[in-house]
N, C-alpha and C positions, 0 to 999 in steps of 0.2 A: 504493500500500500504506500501512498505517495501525499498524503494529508496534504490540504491548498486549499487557500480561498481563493473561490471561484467568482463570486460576485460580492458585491456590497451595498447596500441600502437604505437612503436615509428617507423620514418621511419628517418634511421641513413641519407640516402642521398638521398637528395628532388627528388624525381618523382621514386624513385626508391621501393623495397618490405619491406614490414614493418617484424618490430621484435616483438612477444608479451613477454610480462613483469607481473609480479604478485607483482613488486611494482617499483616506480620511485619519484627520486627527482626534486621538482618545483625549476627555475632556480627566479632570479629577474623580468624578462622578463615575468613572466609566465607559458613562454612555458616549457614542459618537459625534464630535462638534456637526449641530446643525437637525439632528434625527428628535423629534416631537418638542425641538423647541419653540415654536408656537402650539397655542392651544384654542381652541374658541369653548367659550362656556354662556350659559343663560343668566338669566337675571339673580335666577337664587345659588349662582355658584357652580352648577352641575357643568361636567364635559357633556357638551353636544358632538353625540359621536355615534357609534353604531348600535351598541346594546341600549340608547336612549332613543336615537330619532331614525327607523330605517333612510328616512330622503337624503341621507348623509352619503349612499351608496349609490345615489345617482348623479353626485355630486363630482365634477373631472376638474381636476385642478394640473397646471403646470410651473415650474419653480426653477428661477435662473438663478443661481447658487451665488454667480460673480454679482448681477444686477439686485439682485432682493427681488425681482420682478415678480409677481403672482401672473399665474390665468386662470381664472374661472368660466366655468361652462356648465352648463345641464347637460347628461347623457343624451345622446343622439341630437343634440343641436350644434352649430358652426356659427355660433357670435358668442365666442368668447371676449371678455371683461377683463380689464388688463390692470392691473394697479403696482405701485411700489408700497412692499410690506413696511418697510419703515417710515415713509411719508403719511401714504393715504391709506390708514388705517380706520377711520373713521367710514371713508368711501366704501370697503372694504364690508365692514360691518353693517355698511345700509345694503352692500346686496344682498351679504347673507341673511340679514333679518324681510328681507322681499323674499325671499326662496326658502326661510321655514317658517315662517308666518310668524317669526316671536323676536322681543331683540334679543341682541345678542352682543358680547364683547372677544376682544381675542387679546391674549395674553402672552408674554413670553418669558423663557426663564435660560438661561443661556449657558447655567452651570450645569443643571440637571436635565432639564429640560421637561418633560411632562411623562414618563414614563407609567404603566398599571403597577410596576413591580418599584417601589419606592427604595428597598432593602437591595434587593438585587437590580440597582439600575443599569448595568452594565450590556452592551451589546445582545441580542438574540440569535442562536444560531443554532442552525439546522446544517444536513447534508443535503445535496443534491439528490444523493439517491433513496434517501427518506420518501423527498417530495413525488419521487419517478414511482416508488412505490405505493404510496397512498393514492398518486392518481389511478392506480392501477382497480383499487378498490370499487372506484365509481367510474362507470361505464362510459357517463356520457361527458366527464372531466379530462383533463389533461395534465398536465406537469405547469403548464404556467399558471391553468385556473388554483390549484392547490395552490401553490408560489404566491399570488393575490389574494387566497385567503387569509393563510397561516403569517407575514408580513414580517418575517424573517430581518435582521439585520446583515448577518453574515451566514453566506453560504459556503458551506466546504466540498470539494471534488475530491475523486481519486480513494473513496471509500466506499464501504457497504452500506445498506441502511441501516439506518437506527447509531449508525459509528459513534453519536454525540453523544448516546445514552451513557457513555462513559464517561461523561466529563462530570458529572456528580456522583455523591457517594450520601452517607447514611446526614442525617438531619443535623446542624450545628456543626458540621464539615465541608470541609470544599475540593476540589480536585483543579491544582493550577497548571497550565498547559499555555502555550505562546503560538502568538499566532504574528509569525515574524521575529520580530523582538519586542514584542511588547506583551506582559504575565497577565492573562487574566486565571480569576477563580471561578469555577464552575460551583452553582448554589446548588438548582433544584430544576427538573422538570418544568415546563413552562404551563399551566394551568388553563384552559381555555373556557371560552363563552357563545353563547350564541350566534356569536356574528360570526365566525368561520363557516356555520350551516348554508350560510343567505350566499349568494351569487357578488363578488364585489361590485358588480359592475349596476346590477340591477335591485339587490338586496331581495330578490325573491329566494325562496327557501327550499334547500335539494330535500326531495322527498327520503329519509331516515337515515338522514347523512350522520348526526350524532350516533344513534344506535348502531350503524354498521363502524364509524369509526371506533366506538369502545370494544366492540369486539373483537375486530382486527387488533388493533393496539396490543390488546389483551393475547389475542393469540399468537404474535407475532414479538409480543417482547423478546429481547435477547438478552442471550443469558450474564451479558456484563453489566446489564442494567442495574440498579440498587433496588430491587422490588418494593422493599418498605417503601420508598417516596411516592410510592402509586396507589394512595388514597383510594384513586379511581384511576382511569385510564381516559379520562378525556384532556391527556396532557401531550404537550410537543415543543420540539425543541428545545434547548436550555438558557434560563436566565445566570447570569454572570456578574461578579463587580469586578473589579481592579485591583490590583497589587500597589499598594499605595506611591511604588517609587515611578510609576507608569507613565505618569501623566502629560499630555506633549505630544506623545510619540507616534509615529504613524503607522499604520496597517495600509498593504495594498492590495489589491490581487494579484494573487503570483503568490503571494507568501506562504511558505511551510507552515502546517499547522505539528506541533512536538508538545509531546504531554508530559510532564517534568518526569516521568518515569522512565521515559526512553533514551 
């Protein structure tokens, strides 16, 4: 085996389309400069995102990484909405409160940025051949539709499936491993939600997409897995922090992935 990351992905603002990257800097946090550091939330504080509002799923956004530029669009329309995230934020927020019917504000945080996993904010990563896998389960899926569900940070080649289920070990432990030169620690299985069920694109819902994924999972666990962290088995990928001396440093594609034991 030949461990690599193969892709990298940042999503500029939480629930919204991801940017790919062929290399990125690890912030202190862990997490990747730039990936959920905007957020949009409603009036009483909540994330407007997918487990709250499905229309978040019809929602096509584009992100100039050098310009701050935004584009927004509704699925299947061509007038997109153009703004600079740092300027016209205000403009910004009057479209999106025309397109969920509520206001709304957007937020940024630029240390941590807005990750579900507060404790393990560090990177998400999955293999390639996980994803080629679990397309495999649902008939009428593919390997990118999975990829747009599940919304991965780093993805690793040159593996089996499931290879990542290695990088965690038993509860209050970590497993550190590099990916390049730069140490992260592997926490825990990553936890999932409703929103992987729904279509990203359309947020309609695969008929008994959770039920066959837990069984699969379930059946298909491998044997270097730490079973105790599987509660249940509607879990994927793994959440991660940082080795504190980490910070700065870049990850690209190409890079070796090496697990401090080898």
């Amino acid at each position: 085996m030949k461990p690599h990351v193969s892709k990298i992905f940042i999503y500029p603002i939480k629930s919204l389309d991801r940017v790919s990257c062929d290399r990125v800097t690890i912030l202190q946090s862990g997490a990747l400069q730039g990936d959920r550091a905007w957020a949009i939330f409603d009036r009483a504080g909540n994330f407007v995102n997918g487990k709250r509002n499905q229309k978040i799923h019809a929602l096509r956004s584009e992100f100039n990484l050098e310009t701050n530029t935004l584009s927004l669009r509704v699925q299947n329309t061509n007038r997109p909405a153009k703004f600079n995230l740092i300027e016209e934020q205000e403009k910004i927020c009057n479209w999106l409160e025309s397109y969920f019917g509520f206001p709304v504000a957007i937020k940024q945080d630029l240390n941590m940025g807005f990750p579900d996993d507060t404790v393990a904010s560090g990177a998400t990563i999955v293999s390639t051949a996980t994803l080629e896998e679990i397309a495999s389960w649902y008939p009428e899926l593919d390997t990118e539709d999975i990829r747009l569900r599940f919304r991965a940070n780093i993805e690793i080649a040159g593996v089996p499936a499931f290879w990542e289920d290695q990088l965690f070990t038993i509860s209050g432990q970590t497993i550190k491993f590099k990916l390049g030169n730069v140490e992260f620690m592997g926490v825990n299985p990553c936890q999932r939600c409703v929103v992987i069920t729904r279509d990203p694109r359309t947020g309609e819902t695969y008929p008994k997409f959770q039920k066959t994924f837990i069984n699969q999972r379930k059946a298909t666990l491998p044997e270097w897995a730490e079973r105790s962290r599987f509660d249940h088995f509607f879990r994927l990928a793994v959440n991660t922090k940082l080795s504190p001396p980490e910070a700065g440093k870049i990850i690209r594609v190409g890079d070796k992935v090496v697990l401090a034991t080898d």
